[in-house]
N, C-alpha and C positions, 0 to 999 in steps of 0.2 A: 555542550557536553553530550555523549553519543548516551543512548539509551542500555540497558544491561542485555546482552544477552538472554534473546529469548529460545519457547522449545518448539518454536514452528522451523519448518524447515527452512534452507535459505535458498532464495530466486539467483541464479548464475547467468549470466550471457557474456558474450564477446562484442566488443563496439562492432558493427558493421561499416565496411564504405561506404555506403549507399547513407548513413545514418551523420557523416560527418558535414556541419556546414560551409559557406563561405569561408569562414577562420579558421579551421583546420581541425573543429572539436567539436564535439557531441551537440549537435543543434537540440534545441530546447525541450522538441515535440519529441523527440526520443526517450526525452530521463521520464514523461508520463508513461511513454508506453511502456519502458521496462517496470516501472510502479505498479500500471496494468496489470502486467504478468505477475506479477510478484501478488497481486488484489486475487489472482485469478488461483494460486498457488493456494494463497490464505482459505479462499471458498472449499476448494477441492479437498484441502486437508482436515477442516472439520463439517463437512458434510454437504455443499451447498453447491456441489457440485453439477454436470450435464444433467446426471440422471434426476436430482432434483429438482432440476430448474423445469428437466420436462414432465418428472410427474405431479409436481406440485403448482405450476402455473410462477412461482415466487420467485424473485431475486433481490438479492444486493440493488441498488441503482446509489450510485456516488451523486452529494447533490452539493457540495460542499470539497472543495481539496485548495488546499496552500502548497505551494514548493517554493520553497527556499535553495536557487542555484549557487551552490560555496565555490564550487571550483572548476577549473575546463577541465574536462575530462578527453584523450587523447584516442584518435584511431586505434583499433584494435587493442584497446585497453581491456581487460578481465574483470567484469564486475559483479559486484553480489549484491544483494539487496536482505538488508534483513526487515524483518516487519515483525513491530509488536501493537498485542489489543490493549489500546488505554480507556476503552468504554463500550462495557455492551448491555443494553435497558433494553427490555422487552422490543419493540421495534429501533431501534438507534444499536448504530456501531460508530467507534471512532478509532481509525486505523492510523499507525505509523510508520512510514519505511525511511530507510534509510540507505542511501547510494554510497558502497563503497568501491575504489579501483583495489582488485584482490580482497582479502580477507578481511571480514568486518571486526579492524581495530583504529584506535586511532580517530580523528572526524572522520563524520562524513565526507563527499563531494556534493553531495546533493540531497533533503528529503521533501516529504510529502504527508501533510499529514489531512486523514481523509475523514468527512461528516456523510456517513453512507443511512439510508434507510431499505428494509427489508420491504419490499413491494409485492403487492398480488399482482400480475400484469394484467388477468382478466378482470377486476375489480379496479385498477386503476387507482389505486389507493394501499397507503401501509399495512402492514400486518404483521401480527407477533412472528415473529423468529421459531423454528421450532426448537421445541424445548431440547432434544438431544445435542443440535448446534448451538444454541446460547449456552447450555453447560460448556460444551468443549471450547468456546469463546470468552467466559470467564473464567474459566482455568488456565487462559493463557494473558489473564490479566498483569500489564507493567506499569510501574510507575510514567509518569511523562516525563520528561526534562521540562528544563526552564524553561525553553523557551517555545513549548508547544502551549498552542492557545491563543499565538499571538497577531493579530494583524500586521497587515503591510507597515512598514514604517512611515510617517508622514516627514514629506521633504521641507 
């Protein structure tokens, strides 16, 4: 079950050529980087953006991501990515996106769900979140679905 509608804005792209594998569909390394972008969307929109990362030394660093690929996804497909916050503690975030072809209804094709911590880079170690982005990061708190939280399945 797909996640509700959240009020972050939603990540758009178009498949690229260049991005299609052997089999005719969105090779694998591509659904992370439109996630990327979409991680990169999330920052910039509550504050965690260029300007902060250079005047505060801090960032995001992902240390922890699951994707679950549902479906091929086809050349020059249109796709959105929605992303909701299902956790954010003083240093810890836990992101969710979600891979749709067009408008996010219906399942996904693909998500990702991410275990990030907020890092000093010159300190080398975590650091609280500043207070005005963890407001704006728990105001955009969502429920999880089911099936977030879960490990790979064992064969």
């Amino acid at each position: 079950m797909s996640t509700p509608p959240s009020r972050l804005p939603l990540f758009r792209q178009t498949v690229r050529d260049e991005w299609i594998d052997y089999n005719g569909h969105l090779s694998e390394g591509y659904y992370v980087l439109l996630f990327g972008f979409a991680t990169d969307a999330l920052m910039d929109e509550v504050g965690l953006d260029a300007g902060y990362r250079e005047a505060s030394g801090c960032s995001l660093y992902t240390v922890e991501a699951h994707v679950r690929y549902l479906r091929e996804v086809a050349r020059g497909s249109d796709l959105t990515v929605r992303t909701a916050v299902l956790g954010a503690d003083g240093k810890k975030l836990r992101l969710l996106h979600e891979l749709f072809v067009g408008e996010p209804s219906g399942e996904p094709v693909a998500t990702e769900e991410l275990f990030m911590l907020h890092v000093d880079q010159s300190a080398g170690r975590s650091a609280p979140l500043p207070a005005a982005a963890h407001e704006r990061l728990t105001a955009l708190l969502a429920p999880a679905p089911e099936w977030a939280g879960r490990g790979i399945r064992e064969v």
